[in-house]
N, C-alpha and C positions, 0 to 999 in steps of 0.2 A: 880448108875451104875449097869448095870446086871455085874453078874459073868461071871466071860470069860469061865469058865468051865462046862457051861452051853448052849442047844439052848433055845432061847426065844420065844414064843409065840407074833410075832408081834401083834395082836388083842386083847391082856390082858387089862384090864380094872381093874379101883381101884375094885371093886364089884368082880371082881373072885381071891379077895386077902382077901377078908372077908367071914368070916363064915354066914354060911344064917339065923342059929337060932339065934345067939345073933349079930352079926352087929361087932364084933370086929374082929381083924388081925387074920387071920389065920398065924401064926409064924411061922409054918414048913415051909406053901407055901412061906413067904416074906422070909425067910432066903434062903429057895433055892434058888431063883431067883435073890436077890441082895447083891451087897457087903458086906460084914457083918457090915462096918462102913457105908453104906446106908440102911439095915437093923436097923442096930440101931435108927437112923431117923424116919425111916419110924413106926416104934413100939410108938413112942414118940406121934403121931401123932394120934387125934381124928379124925375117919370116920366120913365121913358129912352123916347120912343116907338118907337123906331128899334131896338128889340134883343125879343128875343123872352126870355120866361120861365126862368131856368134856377134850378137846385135849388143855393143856396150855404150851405159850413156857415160861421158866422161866427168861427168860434175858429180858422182856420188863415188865414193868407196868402193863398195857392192857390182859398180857397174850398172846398177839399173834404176829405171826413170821413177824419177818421183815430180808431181807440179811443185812439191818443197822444196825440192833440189833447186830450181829452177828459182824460186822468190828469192830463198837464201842466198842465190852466187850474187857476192858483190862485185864479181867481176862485169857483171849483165847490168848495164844502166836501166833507170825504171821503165825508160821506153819500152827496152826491150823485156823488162819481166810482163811488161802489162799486155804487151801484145801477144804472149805466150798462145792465150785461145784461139787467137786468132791465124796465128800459123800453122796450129794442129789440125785446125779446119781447114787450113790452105791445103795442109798435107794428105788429107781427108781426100778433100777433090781433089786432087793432082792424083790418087791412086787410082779413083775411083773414072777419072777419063783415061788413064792407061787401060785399066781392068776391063770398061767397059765400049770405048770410043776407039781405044787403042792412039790418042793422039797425049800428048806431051805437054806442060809448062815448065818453062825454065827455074831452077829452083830460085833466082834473082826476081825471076815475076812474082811467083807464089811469095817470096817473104817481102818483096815492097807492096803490093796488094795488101797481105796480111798488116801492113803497117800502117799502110794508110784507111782502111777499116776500123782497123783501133783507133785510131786518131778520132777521126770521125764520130765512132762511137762515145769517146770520151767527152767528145769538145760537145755533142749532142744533149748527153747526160750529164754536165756538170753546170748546174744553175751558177755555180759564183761566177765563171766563166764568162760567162754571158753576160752579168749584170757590173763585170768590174768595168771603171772608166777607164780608160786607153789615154794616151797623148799623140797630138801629130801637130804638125808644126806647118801650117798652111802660108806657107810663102813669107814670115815674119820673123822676128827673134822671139816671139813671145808664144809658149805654147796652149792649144786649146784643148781643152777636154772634152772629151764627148762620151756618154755615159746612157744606155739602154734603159738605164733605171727612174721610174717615174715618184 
């Protein structure tokens, strides 16, 4: 993961993380940019010199995106499968003000934005939601319900 305290270079390529004379990690640039416990990964790791940059998504075999890949990882709690659309749209715009504004969002905006959109969207469209009763406990031992439903 990049650092949150960090903006990222969308365009970064494994190649401008290595030193051009000898082929190994530039370790200033990799720690800047990522987690220190993805830094430390990323250090671990022999540069392929011999192959060129390509886009892999790491939840499939194949290396490339599927929205299935993505429902299926049980590593992804449902939050985050549900808000899938909603970060790709984040991602969407975040290219599209570099492309065309030429200004930036932190990828920590883009994906807490994306989450609270989703959120919103869900708690918007889901009638049970809305009509379940709650408890809260207004200054007593004894709790009260309160309930939107007539």
């Amino acid at each position: 993961m990049y650092r949150e305290d960090r903006e990222v270079n969308l365009a970064l390529k494994v190649a401008d993380l290595l030193e051009v004379n000898t082929g190994r990690w530039n370790r200033e640039l990799v720690y800047e940019t990522f987690a220190p416990g993805d830094a430390d990964r990323i250090m671990l790791l022999q540069p392929m010199m011999n192959r060129e940059d390509s886009i892999i998504w790491g939840f499939t075999k194949n290396g490339i995106y599927s929205t299935r890949s993505v429902m299926n990882n049980s590593r992804l709690e449902m939050s985050s499968r549900r808000a899938v659309p909603w970060v790709l749209w984040q991602i969407w715009k975040a290219r599209n003000s570099v492309a065309f504004t030429n200004t930036s969002l932190s990828p920590r905006q883009a994906v807490m934005t994306a989450f609270e959109e989703a959120e919103l969207w869900f708690v918007a469209n889901s009638p049970h939601i809305l009509n379940q009763p709650h408890l809260s406990k207004p200054g007593s031992n004894h709790p009260v319900v309160h309930s939107n439903v007539t």
